[in-house]
C-alpha positions as a printed Julia matrix, in Angstrom:
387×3 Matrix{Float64}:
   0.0     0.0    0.0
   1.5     3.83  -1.15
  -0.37    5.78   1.66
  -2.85    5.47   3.94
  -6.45    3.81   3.62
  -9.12    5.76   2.55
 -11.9     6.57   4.65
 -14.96    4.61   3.48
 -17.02    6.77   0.35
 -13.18    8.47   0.06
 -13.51   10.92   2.63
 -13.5    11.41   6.14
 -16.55   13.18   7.33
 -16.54   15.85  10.32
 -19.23   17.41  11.72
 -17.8    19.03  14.81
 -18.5    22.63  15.0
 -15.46   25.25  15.19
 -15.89   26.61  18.45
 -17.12   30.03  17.63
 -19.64   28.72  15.19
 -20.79   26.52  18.04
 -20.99   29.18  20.74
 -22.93   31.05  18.38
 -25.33   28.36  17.97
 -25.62   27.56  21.71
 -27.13   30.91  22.23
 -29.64   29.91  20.14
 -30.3    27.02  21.58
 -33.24   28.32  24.1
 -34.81   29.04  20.82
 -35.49   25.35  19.11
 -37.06   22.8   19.31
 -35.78   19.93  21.54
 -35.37   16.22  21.66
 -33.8    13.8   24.47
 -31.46   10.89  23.08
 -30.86    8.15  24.67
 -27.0     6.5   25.5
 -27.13    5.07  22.17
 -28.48    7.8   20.08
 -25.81   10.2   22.07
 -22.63    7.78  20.7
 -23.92    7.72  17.31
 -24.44   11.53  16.86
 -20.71   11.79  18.55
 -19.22    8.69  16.45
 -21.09   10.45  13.19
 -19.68   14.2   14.11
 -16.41   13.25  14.18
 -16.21   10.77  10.94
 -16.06    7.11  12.66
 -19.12    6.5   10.95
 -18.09    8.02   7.05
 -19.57    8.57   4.86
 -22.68    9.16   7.38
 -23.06   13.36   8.45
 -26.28   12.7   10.25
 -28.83   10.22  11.06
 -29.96    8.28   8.23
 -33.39    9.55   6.15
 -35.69    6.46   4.31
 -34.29    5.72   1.37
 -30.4     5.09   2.91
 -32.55    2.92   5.81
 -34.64    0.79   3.68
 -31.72   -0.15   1.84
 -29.68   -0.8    4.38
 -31.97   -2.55   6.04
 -32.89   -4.91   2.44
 -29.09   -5.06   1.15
 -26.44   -3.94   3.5
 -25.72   -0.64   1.03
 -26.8     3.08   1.15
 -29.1     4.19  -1.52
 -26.01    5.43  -3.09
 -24.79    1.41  -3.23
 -21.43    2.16  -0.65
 -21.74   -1.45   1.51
 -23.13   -0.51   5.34
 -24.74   -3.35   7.01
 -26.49   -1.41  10.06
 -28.86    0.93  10.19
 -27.65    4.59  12.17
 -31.05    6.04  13.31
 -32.63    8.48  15.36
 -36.45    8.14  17.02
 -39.22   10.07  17.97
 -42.29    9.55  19.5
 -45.09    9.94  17.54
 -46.91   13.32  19.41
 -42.24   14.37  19.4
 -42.6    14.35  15.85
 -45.68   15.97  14.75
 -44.46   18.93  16.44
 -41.17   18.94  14.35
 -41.26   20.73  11.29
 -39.29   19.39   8.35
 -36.42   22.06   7.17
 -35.85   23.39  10.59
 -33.23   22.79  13.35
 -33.63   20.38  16.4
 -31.85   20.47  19.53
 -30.3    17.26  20.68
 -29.66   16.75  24.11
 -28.69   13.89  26.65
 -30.65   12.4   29.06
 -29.21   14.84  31.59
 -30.54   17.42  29.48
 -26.84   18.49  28.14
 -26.95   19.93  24.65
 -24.79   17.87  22.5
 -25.81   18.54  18.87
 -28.43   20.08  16.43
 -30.5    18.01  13.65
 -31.24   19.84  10.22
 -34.45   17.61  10.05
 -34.62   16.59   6.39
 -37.6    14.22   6.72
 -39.86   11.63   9.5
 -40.77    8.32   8.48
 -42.21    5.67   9.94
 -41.02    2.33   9.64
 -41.66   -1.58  10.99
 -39.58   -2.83  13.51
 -40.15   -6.08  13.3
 -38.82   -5.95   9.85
 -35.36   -4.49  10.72
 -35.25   -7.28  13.44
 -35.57  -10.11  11.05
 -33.27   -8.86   8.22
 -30.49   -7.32  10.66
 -30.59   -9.6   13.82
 -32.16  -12.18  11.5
 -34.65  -13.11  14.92
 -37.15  -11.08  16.16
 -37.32  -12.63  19.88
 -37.21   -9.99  22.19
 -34.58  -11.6   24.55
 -31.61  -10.82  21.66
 -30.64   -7.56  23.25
 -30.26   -5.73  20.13
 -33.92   -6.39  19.09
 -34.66   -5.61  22.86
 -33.48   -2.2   21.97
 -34.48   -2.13  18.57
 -37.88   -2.72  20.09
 -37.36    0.29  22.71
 -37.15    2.76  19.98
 -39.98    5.6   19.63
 -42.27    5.27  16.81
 -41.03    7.82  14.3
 -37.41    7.76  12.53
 -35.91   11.17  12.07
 -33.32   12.2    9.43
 -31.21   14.7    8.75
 -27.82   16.18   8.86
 -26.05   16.73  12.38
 -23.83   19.52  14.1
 -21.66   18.33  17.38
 -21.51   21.36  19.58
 -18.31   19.9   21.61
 -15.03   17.81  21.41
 -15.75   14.56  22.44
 -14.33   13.76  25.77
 -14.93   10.68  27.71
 -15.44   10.54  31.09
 -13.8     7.72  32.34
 -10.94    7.24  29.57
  -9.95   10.86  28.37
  -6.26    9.2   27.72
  -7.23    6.49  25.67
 -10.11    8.63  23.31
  -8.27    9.75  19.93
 -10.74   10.23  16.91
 -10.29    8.84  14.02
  -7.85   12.01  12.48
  -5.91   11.53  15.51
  -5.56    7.98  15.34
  -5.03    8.6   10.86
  -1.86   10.93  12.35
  -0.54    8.92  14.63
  -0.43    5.9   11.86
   1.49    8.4   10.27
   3.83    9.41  12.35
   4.98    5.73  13.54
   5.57    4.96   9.98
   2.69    2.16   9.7
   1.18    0.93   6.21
  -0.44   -2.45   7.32
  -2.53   -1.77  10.56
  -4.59   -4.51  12.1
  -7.96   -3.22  14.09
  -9.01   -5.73  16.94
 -12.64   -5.1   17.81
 -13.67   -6.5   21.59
 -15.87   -6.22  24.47
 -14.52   -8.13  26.96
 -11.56   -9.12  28.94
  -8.88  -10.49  26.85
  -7.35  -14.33  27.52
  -4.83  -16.49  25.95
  -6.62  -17.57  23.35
  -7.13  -13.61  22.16
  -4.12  -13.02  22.88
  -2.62  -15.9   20.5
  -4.85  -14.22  17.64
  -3.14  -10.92  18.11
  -0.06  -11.72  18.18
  -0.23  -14.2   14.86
  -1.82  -11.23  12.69
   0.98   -8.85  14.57
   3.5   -11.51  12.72
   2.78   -9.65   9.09
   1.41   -6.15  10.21
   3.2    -3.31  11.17
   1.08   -2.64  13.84
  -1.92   -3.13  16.52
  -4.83   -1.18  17.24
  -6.36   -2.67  20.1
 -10.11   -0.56  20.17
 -12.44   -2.4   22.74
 -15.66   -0.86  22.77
 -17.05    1.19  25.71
 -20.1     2.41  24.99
 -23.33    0.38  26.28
 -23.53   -3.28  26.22
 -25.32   -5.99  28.46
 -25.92   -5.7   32.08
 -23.74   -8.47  32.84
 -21.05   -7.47  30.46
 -17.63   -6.79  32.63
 -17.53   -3.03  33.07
 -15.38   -0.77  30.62
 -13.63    0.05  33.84
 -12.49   -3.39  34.42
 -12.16   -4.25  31.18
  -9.4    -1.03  30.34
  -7.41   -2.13  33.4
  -6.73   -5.68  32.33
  -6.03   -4.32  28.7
  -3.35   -1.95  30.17
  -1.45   -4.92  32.02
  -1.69   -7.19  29.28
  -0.29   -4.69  26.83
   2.97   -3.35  29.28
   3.37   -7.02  30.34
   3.06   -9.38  27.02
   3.74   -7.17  24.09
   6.33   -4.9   22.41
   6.23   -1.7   22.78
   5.71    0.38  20.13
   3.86   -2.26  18.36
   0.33   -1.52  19.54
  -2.02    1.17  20.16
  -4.71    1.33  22.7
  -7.33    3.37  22.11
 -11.46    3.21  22.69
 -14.13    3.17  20.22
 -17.33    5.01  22.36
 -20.13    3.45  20.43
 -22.88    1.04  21.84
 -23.02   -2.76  20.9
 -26.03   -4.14  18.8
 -24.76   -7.98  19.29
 -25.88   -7.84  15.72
 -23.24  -10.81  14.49
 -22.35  -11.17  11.0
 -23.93   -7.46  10.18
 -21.96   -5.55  13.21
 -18.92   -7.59  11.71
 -18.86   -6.05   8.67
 -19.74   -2.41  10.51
 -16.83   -2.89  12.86
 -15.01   -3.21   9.65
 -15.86   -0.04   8.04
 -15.93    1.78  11.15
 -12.12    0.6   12.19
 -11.14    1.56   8.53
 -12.13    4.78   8.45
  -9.8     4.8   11.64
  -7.24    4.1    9.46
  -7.19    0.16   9.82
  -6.09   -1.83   6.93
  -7.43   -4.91   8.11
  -9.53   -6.3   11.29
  -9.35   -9.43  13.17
 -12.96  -11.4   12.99
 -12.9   -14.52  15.02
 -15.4   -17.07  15.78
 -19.08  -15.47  16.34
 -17.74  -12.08  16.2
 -20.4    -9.37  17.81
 -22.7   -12.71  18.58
 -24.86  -13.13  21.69
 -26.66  -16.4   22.71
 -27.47  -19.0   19.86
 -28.47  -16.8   17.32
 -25.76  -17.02  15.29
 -23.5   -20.01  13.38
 -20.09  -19.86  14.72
 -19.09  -19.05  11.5
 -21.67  -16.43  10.08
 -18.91  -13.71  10.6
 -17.14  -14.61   8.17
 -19.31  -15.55   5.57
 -21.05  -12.7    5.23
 -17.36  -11.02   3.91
 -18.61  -13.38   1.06
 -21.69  -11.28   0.14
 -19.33   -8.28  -1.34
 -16.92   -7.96  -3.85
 -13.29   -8.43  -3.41
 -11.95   -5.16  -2.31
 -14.88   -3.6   -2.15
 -15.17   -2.89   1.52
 -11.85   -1.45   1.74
 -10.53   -3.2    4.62
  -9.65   -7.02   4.55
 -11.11   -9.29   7.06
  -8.47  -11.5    9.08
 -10.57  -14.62   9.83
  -9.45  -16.67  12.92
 -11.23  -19.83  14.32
 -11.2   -20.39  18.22
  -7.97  -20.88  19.73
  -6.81  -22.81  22.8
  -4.38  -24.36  25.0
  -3.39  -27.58  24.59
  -2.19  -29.48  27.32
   0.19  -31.98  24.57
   1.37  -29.09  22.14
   2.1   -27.29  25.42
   0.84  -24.26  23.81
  -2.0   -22.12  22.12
  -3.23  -23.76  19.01
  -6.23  -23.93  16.99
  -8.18  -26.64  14.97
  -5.78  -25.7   12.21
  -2.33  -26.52  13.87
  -3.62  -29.3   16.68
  -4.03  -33.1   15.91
  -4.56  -33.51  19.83
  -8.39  -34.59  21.08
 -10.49  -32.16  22.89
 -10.17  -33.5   26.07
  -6.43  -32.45  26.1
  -7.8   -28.4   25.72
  -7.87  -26.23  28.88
 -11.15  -24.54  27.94
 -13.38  -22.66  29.64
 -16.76  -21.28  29.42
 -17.23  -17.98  30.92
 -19.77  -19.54  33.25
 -17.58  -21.52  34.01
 -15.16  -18.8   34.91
 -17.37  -16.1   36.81
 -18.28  -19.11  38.77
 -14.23  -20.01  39.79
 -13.89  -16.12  40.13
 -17.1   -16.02  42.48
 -15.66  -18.94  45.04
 -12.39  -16.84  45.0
 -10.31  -18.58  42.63
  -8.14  -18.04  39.78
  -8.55  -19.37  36.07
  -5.98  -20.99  35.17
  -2.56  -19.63  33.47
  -3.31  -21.57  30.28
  -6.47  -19.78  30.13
  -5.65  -16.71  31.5
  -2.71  -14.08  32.41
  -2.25  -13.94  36.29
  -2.55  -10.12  36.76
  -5.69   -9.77  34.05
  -7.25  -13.08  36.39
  -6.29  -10.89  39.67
  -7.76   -7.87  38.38
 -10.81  -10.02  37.58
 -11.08  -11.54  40.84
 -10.86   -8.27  42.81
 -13.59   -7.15  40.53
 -15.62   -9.7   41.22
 -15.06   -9.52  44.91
 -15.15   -5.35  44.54
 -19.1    -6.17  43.38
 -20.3    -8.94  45.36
């Protein structure tokens, strides 16, 4: 590769307000119309403003959501696989005129952005459940939420009003020009993302460091926006990252940085959207292992990586690196896969994470072979931290 990766649709959007522009508008403010977002709705208009979610500069009107919704593409035909949308209720949205300006604010009542509302639609949820989730049982958390949603869809460009700065991890938040310089800077061509929401053990780490082998380097970008109740906190989660990373890899080699965006648990679709998302970071490939952004049953094991198979070759921009589960075997005395292991199953230290919140909830440690000590001890004083 000659330079860096294009953002996906060839440039990088941003729709962060110069800060005189914005001051200007938050006078105005008391003047518009207003509309609460929810967690959710907040990350996307911040993810959108500052170009993690290019080609997107606002929430997405009917035509780009029917299609997306039917064939994984924008109206235009650029590949997205999930739908970026914004809801109102439906007495919200007859007073909302379109052509005019719409304040967004948090559920704290925080101003965060403006809407140029373009259009309202309605649309049927249980259609976007079957053709994104591909179930439309209310216990998949992503239709759970989907179902949540307010009655109307409203689209339209977007204005942030402020730098995003997160609360809890103002270190480790870089947008994507940030993250595009610093790629730069170090000199890296071939840049593999690594998408995750939860703690990272042997068998990740094997995965990392075979597609560090043949890059130049990591970007390590757990996701810290909303997930599952019993998810392990981002909090928990970012410590165990940070020992892992001083402890077990180069430096130099990897960058840790967080992506503040919610999870759908939408499986093969969120796969390829994790894709496009860490390229317009500046990613040249990303790591997609076994039932990649899955939950439950609802998925094959496999269906992430399929679904790569629905779009041209090069088309997406990014290449998927396609990894099947990894573990330690007790006769290779080391990490392995189905690939590179002749040895029978019952010679695998394996564990389910049942399996492991329950060992973590009588006070003991996973095991090395599954585990690194100090992310288990972390874990365990977590666990004992909550209980």
């Amino acid at each position: 590769m000659k330079g860096p990766i294009s953002p996906h649709g060839g440039k990088l959007v941003s729709r962060l307000l110069p800060p005189d522009v914005a001051q200007a508008l938050k006078e105005r403010l008391p003047l518009l119309k207003k509309l609460h977002l929810n967690e959710r709705e907040v990350s996307d208009l911040e993810l959108i403003g500052v170009g993690a979610f290019s080609p997107l500069e606002g929430f997405m009107g009917q035509e780009d959501y029917l299609s997306v919704v039917a064939n994984m593409r924008l109206a235009s035909g650029l590949p997205w696989s999930l739908p970026v949308t914004l809801s109102a209720t439906t007495q919200e949205a007859a007073g909302l005129r379109e052509g005019e300006s719409v304040a967004l604010l948090d559920e704290t009542g925080r101003p965060r952005g403006v809407l140029h509302l373009e259009e309202k639609f309605s649309y049927v949820k249980a259609r976007e459940a079957k053709e994104v989730y591909r179930t439309q049982d209310e216990a998949h958390p992503g239709v759970a939420a989907l179902y949540r949603q307010r009655e109307v869809l409203l689209g339209g460009k977007v204005d942030l009003l402020e730098p995003v700065q997160h609360p809890l991890f103002p270190r480790n938040y870089m947008p994507p020009s940030e993250t595009r310089a610093l790629f730069a800077r170090l000199g890296w061509r071939r840049i593999v993302g690594f998408q995750t929401r939860n703690p990272v053990h042997r068998a990740h780490e094997y995965i990392l460091k075979c597609a560090l082998e043949t890059m130049d380097g990591l970007f390590f970008h757990p996701l810290v926006g909303e997930t599952k109740s019993d998810d392990i906190p981002a909090e928990v989660r970012m410590r165990c990252y940070e020992v892992l990373l001083a402890e077990h890899f180069p430096p130099g080699r990897v960058v840790l940085a967080i992506l503040p965006a919610a999870m759908r648990y939408a499986g093969p679709r969120e796969a390829i959207f994790h894709a496009i998302v860490r390229k317009n970071y500046g990613c040249t490939h990303l790591i997609v292992g076994r039932d990649h952004a899955g939950v439950g049953n609802y998925y094959g094991p496999f269906d992430a990586h399929h679904i790569f198979d629905e779009f041209q070759p090069g088309e997406l921009g990014i290449e998927p690196l396609f990894f099947d589960n990894a573990f330690y075997c007790k006769v290779c005395g080391g990490m392995a896969t189905i690939k590179t292991c002749r040895h029978d199953a019952q010679e695998r230290v394996a564990l389910s994470g049942t399996q492991v919140r329950a060992m973590l909830q009588e006070g003991k440690l996973p095991p090395p072979e599954f585990t690194r000590p100090e992310v288990a001890r972390i874990l365990l004083e977590s666990t004992r931290g909550s209980s």
